[in-house]
VOVO-752482 format. One record per residue (C-alpha): residue number from 0; x, y, z. Coordinates in nm, 4 decimals, always signed. Layout:
BEGIN
<r pos="NUM" c1="X" c2="Y" c3="Z"/>
...
END
This chain:
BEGIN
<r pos="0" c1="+0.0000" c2="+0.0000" c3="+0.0000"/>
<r pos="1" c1="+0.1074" c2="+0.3601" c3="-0.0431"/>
<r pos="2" c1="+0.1557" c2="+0.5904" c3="+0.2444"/>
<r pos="3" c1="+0.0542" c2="+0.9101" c3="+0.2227"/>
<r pos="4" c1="+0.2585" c2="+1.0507" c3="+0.5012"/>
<r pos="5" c1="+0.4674" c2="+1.2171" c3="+0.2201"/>
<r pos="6" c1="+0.7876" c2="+1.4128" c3="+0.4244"/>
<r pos="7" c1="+0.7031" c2="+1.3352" c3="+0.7701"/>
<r pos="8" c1="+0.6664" c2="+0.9152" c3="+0.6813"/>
<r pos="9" c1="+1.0783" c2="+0.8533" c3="+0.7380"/>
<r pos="10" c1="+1.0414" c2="+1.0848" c3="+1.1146"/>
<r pos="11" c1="+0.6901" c2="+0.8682" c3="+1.1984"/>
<r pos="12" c1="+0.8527" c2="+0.5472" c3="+1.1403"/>
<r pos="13" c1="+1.2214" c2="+0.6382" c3="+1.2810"/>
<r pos="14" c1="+1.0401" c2="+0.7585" c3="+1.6021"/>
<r pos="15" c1="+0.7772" c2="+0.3975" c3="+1.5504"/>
<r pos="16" c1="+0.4534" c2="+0.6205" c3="+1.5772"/>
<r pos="17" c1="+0.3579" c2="+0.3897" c3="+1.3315"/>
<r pos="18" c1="+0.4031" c2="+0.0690" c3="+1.5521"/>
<r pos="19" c1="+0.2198" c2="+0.2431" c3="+1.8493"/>
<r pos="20" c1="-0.0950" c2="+0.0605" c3="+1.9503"/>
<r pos="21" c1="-0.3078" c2="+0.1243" c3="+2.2758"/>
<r pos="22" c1="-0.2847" c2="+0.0382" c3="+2.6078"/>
<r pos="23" c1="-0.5456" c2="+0.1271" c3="+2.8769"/>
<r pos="24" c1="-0.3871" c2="+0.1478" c3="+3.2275"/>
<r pos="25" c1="-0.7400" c2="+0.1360" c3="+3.3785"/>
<r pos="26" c1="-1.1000" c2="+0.1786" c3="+3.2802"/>
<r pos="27" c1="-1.3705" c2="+0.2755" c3="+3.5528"/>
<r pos="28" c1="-1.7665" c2="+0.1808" c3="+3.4804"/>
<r pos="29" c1="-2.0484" c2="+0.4293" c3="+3.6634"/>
<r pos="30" c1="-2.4257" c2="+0.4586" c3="+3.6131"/>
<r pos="31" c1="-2.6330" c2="+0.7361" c3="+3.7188"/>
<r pos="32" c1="-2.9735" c2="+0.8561" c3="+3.6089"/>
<r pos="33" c1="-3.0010" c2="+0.7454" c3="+3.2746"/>
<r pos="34" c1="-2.6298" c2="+0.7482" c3="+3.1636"/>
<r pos="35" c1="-2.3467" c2="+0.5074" c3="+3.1610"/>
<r pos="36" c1="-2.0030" c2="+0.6583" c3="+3.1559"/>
<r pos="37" c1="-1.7226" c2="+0.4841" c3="+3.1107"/>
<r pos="38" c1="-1.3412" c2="+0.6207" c3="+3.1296"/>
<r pos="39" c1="-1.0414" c2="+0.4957" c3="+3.0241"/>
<r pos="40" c1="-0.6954" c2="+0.6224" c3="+3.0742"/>
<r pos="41" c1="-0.4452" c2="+0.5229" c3="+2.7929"/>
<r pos="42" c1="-0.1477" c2="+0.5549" c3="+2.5954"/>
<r pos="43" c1="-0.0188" c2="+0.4932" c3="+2.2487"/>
<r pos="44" c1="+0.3463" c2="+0.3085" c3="+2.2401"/>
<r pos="45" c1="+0.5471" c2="+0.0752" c3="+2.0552"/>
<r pos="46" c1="+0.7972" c2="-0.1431" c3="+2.1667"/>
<r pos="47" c1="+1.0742" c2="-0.0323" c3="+2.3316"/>
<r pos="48" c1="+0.9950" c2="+0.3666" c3="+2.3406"/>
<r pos="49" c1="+0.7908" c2="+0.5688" c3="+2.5679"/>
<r pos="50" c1="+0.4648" c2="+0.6646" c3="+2.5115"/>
<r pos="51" c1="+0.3735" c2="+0.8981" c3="+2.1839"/>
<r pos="52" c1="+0.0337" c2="+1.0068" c3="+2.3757"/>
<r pos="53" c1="-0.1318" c2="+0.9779" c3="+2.6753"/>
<r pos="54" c1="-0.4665" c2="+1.0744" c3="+2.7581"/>
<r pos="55" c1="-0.7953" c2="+0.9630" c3="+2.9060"/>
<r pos="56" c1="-1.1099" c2="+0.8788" c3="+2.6909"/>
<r pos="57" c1="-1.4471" c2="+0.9262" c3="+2.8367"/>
<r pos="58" c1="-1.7636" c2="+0.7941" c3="+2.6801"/>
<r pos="59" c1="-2.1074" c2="+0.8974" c3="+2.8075"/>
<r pos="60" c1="-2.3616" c2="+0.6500" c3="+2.6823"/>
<r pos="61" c1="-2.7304" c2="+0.8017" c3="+2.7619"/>
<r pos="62" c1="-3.0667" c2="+0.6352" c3="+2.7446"/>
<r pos="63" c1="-3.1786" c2="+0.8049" c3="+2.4062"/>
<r pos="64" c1="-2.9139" c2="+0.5956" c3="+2.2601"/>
<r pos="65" c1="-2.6557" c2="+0.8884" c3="+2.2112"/>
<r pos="66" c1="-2.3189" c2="+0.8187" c3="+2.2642"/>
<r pos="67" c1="-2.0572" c2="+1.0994" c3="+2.3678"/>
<r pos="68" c1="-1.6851" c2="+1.0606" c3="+2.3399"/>
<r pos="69" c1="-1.4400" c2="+1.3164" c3="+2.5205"/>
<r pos="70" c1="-1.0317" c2="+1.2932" c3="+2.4964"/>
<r pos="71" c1="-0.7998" c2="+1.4892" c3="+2.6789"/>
<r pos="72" c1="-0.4733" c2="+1.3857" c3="+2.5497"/>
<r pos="73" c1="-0.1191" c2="+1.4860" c3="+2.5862"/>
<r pos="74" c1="+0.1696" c2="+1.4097" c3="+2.3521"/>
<r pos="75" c1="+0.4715" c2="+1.2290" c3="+2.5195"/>
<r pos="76" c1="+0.8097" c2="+1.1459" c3="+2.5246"/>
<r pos="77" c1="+0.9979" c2="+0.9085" c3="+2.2659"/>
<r pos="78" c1="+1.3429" c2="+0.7540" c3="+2.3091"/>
<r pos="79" c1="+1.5464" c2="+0.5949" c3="+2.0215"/>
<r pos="80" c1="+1.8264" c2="+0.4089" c3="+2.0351"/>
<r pos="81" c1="+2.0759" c2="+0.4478" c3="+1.7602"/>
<r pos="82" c1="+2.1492" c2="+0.1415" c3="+1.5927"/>
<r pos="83" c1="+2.5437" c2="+0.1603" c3="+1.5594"/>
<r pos="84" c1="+2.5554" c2="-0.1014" c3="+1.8499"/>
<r pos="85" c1="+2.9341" c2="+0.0065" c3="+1.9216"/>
<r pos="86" c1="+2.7819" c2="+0.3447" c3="+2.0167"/>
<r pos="87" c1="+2.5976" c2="+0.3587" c3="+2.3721"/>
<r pos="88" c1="+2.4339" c2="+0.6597" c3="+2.3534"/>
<r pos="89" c1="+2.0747" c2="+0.7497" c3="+2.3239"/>
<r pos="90" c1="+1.8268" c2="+0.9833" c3="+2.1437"/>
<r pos="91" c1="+1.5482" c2="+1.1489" c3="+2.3467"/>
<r pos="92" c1="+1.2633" c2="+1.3018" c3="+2.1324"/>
<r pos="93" c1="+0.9770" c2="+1.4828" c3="+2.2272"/>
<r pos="94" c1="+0.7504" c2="+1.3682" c3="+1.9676"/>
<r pos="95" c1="+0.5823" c2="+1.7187" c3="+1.9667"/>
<r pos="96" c1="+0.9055" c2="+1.8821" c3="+1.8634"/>
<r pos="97" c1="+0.9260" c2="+1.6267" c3="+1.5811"/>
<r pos="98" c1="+0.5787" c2="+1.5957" c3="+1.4333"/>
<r pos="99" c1="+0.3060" c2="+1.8243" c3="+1.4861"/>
<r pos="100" c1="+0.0263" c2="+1.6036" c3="+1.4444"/>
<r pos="101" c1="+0.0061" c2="+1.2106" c3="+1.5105"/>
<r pos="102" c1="-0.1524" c2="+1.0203" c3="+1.1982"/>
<r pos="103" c1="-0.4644" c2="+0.7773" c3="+1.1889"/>
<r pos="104" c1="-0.5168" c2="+0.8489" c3="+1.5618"/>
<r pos="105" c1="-0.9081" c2="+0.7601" c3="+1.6116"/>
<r pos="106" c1="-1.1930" c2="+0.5741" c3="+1.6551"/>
<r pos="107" c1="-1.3196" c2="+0.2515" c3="+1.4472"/>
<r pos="108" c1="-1.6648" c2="+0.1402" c3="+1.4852"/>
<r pos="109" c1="-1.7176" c2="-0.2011" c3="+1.2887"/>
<r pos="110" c1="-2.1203" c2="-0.1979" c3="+1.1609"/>
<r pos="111" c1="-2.3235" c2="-0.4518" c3="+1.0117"/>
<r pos="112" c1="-2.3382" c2="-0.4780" c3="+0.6430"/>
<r pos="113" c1="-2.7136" c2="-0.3382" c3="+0.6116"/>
<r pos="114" c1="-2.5751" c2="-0.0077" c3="+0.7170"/>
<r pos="115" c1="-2.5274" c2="+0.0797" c3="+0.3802"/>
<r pos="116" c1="-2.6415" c2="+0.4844" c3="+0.3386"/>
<r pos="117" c1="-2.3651" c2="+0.7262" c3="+0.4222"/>
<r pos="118" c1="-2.4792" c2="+1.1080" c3="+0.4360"/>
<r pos="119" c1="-2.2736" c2="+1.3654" c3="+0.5486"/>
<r pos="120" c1="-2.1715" c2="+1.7700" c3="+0.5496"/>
<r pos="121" c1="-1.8326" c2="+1.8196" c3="+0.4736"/>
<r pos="122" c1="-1.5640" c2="+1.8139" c3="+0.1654"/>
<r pos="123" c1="-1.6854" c2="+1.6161" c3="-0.1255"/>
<r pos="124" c1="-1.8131" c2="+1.4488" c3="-0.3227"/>
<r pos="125" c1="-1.4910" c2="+1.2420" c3="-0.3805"/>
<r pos="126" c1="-1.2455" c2="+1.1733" c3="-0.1048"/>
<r pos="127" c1="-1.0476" c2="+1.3853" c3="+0.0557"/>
<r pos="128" c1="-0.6992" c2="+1.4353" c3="+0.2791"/>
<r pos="129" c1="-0.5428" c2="+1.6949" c3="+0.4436"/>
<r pos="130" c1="-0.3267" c2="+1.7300" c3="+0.1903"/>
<r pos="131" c1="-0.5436" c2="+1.6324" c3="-0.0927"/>
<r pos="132" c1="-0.8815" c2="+1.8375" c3="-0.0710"/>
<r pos="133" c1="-0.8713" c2="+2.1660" c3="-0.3529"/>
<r pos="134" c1="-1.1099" c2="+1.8798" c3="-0.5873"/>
<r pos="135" c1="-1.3418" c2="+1.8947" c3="-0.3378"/>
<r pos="136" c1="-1.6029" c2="+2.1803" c3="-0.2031"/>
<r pos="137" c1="-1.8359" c2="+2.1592" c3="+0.1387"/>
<r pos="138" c1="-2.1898" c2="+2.0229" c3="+0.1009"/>
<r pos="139" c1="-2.3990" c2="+1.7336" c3="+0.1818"/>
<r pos="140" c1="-2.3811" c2="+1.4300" c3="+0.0401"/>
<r pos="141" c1="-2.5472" c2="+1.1361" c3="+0.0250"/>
<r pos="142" c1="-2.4696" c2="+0.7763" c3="-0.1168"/>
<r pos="143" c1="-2.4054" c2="+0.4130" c3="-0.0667"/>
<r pos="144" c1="-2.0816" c2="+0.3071" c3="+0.1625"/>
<r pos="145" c1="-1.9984" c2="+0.0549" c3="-0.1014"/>
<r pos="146" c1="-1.9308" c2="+0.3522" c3="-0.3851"/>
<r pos="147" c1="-1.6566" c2="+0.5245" c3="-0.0939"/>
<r pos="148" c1="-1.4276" c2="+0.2815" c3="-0.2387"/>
<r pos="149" c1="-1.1714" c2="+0.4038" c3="-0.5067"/>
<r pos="150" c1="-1.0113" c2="+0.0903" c3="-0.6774"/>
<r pos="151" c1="-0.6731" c2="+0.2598" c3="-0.7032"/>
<r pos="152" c1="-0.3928" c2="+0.0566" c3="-0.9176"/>
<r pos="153" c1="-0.1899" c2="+0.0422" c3="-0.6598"/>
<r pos="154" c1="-0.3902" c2="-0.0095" c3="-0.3420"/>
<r pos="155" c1="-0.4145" c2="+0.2966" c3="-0.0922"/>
<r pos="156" c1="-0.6199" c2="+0.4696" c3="+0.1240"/>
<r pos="157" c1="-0.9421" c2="+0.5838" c3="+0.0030"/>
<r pos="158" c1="-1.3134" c2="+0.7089" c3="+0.1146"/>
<r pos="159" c1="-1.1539" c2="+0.9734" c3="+0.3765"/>
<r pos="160" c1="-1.3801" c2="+1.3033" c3="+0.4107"/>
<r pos="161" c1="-1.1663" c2="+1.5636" c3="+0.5617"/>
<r pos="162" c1="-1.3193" c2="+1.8458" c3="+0.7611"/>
<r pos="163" c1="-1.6250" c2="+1.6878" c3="+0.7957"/>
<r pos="164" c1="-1.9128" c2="+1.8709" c3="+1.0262"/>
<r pos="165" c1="-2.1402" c2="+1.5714" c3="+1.0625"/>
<r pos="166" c1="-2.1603" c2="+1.2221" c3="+0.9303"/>
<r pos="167" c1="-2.3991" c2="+0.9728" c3="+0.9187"/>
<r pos="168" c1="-2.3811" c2="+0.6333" c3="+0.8518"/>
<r pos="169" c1="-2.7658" c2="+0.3972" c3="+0.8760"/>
<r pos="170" c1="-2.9416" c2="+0.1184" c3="+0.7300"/>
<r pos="171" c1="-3.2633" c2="+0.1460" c3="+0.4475"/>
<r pos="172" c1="-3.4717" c2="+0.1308" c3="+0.8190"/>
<r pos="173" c1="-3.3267" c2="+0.4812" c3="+0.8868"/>
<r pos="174" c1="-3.1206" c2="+0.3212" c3="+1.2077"/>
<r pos="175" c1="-2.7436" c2="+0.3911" c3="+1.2337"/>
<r pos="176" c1="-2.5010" c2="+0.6867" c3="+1.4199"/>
<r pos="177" c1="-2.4890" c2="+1.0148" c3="+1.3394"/>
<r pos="178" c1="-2.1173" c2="+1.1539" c3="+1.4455"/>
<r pos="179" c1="-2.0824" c2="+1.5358" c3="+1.4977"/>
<r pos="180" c1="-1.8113" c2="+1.7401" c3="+1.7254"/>
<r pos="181" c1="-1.7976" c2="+2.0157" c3="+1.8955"/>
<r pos="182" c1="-1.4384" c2="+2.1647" c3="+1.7169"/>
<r pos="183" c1="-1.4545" c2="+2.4003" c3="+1.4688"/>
<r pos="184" c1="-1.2360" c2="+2.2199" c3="+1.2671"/>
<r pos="185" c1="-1.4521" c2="+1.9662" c3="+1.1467"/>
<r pos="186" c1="-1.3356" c2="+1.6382" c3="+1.1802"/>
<r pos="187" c1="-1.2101" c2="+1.3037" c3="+0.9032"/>
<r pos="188" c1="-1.4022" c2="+1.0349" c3="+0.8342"/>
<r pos="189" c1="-1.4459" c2="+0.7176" c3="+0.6478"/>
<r pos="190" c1="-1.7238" c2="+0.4492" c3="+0.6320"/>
<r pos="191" c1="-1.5373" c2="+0.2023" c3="+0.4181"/>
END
């Protein structure tokens, strides 16, 4: 697959944001008058380095069925050790002095396949990237998930919508989620 990190790929993998997964260091459970939250404090590493971010994710699942997700996350330290073995010295990084951003950091929700309508207000109609959205102008738009997909030659990422205001993604029964935040930068999404 291509990346599409362009100049900043070769710093994200020296630095292995790329190999960062998440680890939750403890999750409480509470329930009071109709809502469920739930709150997780976490981190993103790799093997061998320190954490790239740490933060705490709190969900707020209500009775209507609405679902709200805050983050408050910090970007951390990073520690690489050079690979001339002869050498004992280290590199300490602070991944926000390196990289002003940290790539495909979100959430996934996996759906059934009868959620097949995708509407949304934001950069379209075709997909769209930070770096890759002057084709594209703000509206709402409407289609199947299945037509998201670009069938590149050479496989890569496809079906993004960058600063997206809302999204909505529900089945021919008019059931689904409807995603929205509160930033005034819009948000990315894909429902592929």
């Amino acid at each position: 697959p291509i990346d599409n990190e362009g100049s900043v790929g070769w710093i994200l993998n020296s630095i292995k944001v790329k190999d960062s997964k998440p680890y939750a260091y403890d999750t409480t459970v509470s329930a009071l008058e109709g809502c469920v939250t739930i709150t997780s404090n976490f981190s993103m590493v790799a093997v061998s380095v320190y954490p790239h971010l740490v933060g705490t994710a709190t969900w707020k699942i209500f009775a209507d069925g609405k679902i709200n997700l805050t983050t408050n996350m910090k970007i951390g330290k990073c520690i690489q050790f050079d690979k001339d073995y002869d050498k004992d010295v280290d590199y300490f990084y602070q991944t926000a002095q390196i990289v002003n951003y940290l790539p495909k950091f979100g959430v996934n929700f996996e759906m059934e396949k009868a959620y097949e309508n995708v509407d949304y207000f934001g950069l379209g109609p075709n997909h769209s990237y930070c770096d890759l959205k002057n084709a594209c102008y703000f509206g709402r738009f409407k289609g199947k998930v299945s037509q998201q997909m670009f069938d590149f030659i050479k496989p890569q990422e496809s079906g993004n919508h960058h600063s997206t205001v809302w999204a909505a993604v529900y089945s021919n029964d008019k059931y689904g989620i409807l995603m929205h935040n509160d930033s005034d930068k819009g948000f990315e999404f894909s429902a592929i």
